[in-house]
N, C-alpha and C positions, 0 to 999 in steps of 0.2 A: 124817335128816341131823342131826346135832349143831350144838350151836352155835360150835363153834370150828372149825369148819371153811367157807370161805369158796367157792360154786359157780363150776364155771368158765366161763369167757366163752366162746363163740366162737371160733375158731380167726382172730385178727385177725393180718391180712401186714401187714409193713413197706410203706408208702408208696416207700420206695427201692430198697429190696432186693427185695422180696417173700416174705421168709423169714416164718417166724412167728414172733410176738411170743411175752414170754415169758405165759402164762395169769394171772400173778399182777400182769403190770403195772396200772399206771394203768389206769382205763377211758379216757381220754381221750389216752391216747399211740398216736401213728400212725406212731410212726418209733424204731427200736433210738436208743439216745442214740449211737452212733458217728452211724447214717445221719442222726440230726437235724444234728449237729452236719457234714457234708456238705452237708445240702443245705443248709444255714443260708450257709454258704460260699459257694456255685455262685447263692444268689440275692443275694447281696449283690455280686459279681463282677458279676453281670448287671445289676443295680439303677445303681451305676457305672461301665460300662463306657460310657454315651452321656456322660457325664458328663464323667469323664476325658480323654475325647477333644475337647470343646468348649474343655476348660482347655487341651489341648496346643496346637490351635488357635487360641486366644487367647493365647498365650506366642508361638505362631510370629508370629503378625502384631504384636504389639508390639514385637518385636525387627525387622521388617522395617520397620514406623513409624518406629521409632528411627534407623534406618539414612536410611531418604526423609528424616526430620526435617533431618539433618545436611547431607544433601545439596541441600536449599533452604532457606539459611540466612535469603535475602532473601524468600521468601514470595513468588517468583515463579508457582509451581506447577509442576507432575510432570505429564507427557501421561498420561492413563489409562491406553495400551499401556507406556510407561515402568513403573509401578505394578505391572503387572503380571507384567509381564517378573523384575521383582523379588521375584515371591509373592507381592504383598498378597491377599488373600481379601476379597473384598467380602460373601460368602454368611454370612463367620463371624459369631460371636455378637457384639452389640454396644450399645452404651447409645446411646441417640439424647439428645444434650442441643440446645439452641438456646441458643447465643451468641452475643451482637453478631448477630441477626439471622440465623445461620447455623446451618443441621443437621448440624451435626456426631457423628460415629459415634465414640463413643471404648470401645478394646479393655479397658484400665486405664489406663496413665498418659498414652498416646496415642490418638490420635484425628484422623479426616480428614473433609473437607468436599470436594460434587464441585459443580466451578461449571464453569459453559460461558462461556469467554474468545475473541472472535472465532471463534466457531464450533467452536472446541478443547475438548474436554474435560480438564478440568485439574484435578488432586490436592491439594487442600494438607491438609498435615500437621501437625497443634497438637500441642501437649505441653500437659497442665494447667495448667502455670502461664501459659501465654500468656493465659490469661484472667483472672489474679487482679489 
């Protein structure tokens, strides 16, 4: 064997495809650069797809807060089944803060608190600035 000439590897498949690489590649490439740049896609997709879906969930009940907000302007409170009837998602994602003594869940700008009033379970709905 001369020195200018370089032996060949292995017959190495593509991770994606399963075609064969070309002999002269990288040693360390496991995918044609199309197939990386595929599956680079399809895991980033999937990386973000729990994601995405928590933010759309959290955009949905902010706007349904906002909506309850207006609707007890006095801070009477919202029956639970009212709440819900509405969409609110309780399961969704949510920040736990304690103000004025109260656990309050807020989505981003809103946020609710569940107190039991005469035996009633009841809604109320803050906006952030109610606390400043």
């Amino acid at each position: 064997m001369e020195n200018d000439q370089v032996p060949l590897r292995a017959n190495r498949l593509c991770i994606r495809c399963n075609a064969p690489l070309e002999p002269n590649e990288h040693g360390n490439r496991k995918a044609h650069q199309t197939c990386a740049y595929e599956h680079k896609k399809q895991a980033q997709k999937e990386k973000y797809k729990v994601g995405n879906s928590a933010k759309l969930m959290i955009q949905k009940n902010e706007a349904i807060a906002a909506r309850l907000y207006q609707m007890d302007k006095h801070k009477m409170g919202i029956p639970y089944m009212v709440a819900l009837e509405h969409g609110l998602n309780f399961s969704c994602p949510s920040t736990l803060n304690n103000r004025q003594n109260k656990k309050v869940y807020f989505f981003d700008q809103y946020g609710y608190s569940i107190e039991t009033v005469n035996g009633d379970h009841l809604i109320f709905i803050y906006h952030e600035s109610d606390f400043q």
